[in-house]
N, CA, C and O atoms as CSV, one atom per row, in Angstrom:
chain,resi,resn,atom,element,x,y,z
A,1,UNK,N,N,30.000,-19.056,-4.544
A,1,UNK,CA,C,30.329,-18.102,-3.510
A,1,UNK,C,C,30.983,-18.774,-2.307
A,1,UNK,O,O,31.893,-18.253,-1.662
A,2,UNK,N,N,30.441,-19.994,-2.048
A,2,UNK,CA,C,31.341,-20.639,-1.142
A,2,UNK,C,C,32.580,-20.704,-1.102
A,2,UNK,O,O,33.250,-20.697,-0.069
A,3,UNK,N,N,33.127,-20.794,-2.592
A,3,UNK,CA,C,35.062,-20.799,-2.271
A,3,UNK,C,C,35.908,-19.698,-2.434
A,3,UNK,O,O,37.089,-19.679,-2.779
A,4,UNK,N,N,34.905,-18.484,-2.046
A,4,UNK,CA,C,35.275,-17.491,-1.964
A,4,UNK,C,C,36.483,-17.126,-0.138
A,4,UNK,O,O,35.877,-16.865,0.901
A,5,UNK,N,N,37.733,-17.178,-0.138
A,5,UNK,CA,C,38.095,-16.980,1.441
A,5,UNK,C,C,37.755,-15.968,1.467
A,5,UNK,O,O,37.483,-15.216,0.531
A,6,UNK,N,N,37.696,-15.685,3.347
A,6,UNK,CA,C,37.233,-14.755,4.123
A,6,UNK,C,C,38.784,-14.085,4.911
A,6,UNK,O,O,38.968,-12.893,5.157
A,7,UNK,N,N,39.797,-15.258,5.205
A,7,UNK,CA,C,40.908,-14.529,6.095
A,7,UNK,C,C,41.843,-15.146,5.010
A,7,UNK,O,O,41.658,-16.020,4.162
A,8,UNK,N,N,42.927,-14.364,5.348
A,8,UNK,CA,C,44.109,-14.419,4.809
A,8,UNK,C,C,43.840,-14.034,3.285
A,8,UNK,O,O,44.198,-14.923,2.513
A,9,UNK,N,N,43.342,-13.018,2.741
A,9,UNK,CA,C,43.662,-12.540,1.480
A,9,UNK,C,C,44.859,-11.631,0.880
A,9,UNK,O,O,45.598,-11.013,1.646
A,10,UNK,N,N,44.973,-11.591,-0.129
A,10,UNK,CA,C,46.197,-11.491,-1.119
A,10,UNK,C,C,46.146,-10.178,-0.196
A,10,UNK,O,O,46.685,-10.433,0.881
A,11,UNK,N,N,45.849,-9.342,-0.238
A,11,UNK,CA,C,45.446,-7.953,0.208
A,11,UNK,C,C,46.005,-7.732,1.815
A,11,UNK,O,O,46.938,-7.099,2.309
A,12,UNK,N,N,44.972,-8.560,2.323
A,12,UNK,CA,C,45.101,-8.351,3.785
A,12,UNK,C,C,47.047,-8.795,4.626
A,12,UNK,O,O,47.881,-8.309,5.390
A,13,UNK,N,N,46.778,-10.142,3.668
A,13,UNK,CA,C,48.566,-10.622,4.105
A,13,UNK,C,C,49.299,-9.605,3.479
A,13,UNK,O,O,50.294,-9.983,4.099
A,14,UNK,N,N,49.760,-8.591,2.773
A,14,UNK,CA,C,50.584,-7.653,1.927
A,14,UNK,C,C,49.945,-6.484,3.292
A,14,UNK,O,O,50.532,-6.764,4.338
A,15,UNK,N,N,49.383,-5.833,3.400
A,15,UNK,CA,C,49.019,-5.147,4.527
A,15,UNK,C,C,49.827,-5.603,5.945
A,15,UNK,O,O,50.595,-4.830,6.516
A,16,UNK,N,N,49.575,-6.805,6.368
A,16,UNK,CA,C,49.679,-7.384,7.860
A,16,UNK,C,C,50.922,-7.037,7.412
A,16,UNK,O,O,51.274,-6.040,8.042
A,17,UNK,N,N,52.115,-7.521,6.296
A,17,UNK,CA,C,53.437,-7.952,6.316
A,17,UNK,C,C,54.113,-6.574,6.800
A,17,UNK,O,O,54.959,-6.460,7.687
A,18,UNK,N,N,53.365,-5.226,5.762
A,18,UNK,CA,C,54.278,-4.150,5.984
A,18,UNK,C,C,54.019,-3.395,7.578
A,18,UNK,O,O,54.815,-2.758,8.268
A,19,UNK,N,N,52.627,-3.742,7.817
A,19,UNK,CA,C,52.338,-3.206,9.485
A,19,UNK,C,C,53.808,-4.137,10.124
A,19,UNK,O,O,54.792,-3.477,10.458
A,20,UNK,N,N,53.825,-5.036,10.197
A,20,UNK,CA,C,54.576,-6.225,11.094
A,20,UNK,C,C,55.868,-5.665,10.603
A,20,UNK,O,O,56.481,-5.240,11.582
A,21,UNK,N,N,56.579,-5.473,9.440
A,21,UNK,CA,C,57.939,-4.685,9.475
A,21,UNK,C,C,58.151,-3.043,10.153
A,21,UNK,O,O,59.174,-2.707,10.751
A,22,UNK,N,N,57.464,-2.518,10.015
A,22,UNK,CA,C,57.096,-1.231,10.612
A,22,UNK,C,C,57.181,-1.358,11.999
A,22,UNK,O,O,57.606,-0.376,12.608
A,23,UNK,N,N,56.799,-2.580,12.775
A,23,UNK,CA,C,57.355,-2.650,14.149
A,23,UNK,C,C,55.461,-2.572,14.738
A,23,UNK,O,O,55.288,-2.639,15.955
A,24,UNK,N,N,54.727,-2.493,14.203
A,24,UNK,CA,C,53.048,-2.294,14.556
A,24,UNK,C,C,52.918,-4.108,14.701
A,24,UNK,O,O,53.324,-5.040,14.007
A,25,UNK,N,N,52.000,-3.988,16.197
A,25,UNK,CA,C,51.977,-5.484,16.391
A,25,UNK,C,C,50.475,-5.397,16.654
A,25,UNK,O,O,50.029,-4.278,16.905
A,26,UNK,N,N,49.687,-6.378,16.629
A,26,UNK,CA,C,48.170,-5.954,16.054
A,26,UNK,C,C,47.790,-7.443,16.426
A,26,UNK,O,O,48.534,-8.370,16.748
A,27,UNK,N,N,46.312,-7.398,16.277
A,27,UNK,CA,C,45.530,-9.217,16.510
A,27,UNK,C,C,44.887,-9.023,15.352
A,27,UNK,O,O,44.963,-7.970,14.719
A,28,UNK,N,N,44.135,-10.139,14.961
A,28,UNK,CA,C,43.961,-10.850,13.453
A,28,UNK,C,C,42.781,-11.388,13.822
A,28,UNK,O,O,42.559,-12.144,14.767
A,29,UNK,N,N,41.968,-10.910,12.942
A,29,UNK,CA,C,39.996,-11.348,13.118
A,29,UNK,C,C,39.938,-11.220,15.117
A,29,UNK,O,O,39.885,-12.067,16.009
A,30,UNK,N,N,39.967,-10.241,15.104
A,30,UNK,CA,C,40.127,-10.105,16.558
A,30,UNK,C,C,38.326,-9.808,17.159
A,30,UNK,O,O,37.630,-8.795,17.087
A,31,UNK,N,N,38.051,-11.138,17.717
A,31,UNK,CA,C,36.779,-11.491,18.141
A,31,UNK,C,C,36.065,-11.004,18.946
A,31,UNK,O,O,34.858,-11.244,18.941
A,32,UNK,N,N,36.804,-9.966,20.094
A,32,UNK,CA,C,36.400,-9.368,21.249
A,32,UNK,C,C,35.531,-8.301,20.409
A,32,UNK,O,O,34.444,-8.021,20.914
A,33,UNK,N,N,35.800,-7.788,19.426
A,33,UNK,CA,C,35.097,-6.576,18.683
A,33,UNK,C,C,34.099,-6.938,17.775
A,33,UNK,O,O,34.316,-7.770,16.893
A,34,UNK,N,N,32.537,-6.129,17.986
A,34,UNK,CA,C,32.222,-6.409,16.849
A,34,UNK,C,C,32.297,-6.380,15.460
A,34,UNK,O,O,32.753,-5.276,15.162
A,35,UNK,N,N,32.132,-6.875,14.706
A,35,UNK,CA,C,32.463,-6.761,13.440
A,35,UNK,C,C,33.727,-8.050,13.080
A,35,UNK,O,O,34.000,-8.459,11.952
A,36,UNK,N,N,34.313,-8.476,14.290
A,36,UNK,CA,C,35.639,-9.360,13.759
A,36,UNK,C,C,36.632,-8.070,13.003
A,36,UNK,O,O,36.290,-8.119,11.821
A,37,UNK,N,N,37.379,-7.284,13.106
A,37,UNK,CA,C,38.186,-6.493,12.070
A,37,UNK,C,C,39.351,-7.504,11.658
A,37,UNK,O,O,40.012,-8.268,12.362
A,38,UNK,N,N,39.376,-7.325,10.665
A,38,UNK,CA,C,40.645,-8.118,9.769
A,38,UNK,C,C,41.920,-8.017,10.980
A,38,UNK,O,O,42.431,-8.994,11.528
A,39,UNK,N,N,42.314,-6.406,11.256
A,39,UNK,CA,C,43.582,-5.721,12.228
A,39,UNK,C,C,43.319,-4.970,13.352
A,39,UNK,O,O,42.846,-3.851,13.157
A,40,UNK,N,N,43.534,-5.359,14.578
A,40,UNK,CA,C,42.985,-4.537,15.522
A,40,UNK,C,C,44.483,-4.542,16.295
A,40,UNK,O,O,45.230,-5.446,16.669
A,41,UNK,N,N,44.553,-2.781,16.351
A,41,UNK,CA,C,45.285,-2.740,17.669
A,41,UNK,C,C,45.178,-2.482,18.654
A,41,UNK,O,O,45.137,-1.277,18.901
A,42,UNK,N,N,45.070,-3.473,19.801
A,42,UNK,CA,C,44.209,-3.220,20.893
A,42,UNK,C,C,44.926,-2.093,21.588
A,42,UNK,O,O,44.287,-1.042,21.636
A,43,UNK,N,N,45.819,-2.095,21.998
A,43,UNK,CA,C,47.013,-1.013,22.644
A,43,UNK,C,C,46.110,0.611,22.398
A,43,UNK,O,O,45.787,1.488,23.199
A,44,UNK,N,N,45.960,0.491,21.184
A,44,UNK,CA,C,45.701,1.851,20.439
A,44,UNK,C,C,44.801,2.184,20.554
A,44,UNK,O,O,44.512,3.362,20.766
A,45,UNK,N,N,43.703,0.863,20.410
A,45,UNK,CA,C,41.699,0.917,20.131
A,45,UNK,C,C,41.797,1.302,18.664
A,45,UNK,O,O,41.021,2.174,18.273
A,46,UNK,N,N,42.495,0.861,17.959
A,46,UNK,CA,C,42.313,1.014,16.450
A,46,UNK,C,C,42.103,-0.441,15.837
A,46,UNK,O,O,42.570,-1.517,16.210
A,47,UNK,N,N,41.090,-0.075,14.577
A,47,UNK,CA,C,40.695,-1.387,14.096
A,47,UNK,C,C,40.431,-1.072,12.652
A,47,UNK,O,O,39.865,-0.104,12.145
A,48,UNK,N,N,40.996,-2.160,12.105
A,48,UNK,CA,C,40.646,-1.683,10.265
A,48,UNK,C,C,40.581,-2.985,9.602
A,48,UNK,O,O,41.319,-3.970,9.623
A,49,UNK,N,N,39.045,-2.596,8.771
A,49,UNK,CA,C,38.485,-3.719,8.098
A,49,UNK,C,C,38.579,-2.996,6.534
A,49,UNK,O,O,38.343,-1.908,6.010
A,50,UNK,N,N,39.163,-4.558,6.101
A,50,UNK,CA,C,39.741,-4.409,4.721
A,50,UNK,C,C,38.455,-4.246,4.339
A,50,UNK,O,O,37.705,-4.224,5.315
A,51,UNK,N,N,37.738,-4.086,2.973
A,51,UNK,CA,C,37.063,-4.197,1.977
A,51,UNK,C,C,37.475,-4.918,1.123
A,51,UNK,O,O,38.346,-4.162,0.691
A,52,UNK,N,N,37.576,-6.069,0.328
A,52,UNK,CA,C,37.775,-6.438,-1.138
A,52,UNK,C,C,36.660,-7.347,-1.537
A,52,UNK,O,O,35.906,-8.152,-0.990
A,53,UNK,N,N,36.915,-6.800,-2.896
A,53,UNK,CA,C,35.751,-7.232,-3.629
A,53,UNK,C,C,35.840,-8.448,-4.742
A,53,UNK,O,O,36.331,-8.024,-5.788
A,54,UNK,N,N,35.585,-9.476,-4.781
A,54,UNK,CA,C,35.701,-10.807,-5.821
A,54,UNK,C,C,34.709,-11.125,-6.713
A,54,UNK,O,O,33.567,-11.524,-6.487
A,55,UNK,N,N,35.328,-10.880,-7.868
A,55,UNK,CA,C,34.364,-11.015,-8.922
A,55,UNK,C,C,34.568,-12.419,-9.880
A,55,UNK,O,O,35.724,-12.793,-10.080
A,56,UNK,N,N,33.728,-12.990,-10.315
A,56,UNK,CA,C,33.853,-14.640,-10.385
A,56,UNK,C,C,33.850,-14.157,-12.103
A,56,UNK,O,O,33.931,-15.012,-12.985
């Protein structure tokens, strides 16, 4: 379970890329919030935590 990553997953980077072409500019494990959310836009007060699931 340890070499399981936590940031930058296949998922989350394919997400960030199309927010970031779309012109949506956002913070990344953004610490001020609890929870850490994967995408937070502070501007907005929106925050979205991926789910994925790894099966060994």
């Amino acid at each position: 379970m340890s070499h399981i990553k936590r940031k930058d997953t296949s998922i989350a980077m394919m997400v960030r890329r199309r927010l970031f072409a779309m012109g949506y500019r956002y913070r990344v494990n953004y610490k001020a919030l609890p929870g850490k959310p994967d995408i937070a836009f502070t501007k907005k007060k929106i925050a979205i935590l991926e789910k994925t699931v790894s099966f060994l």
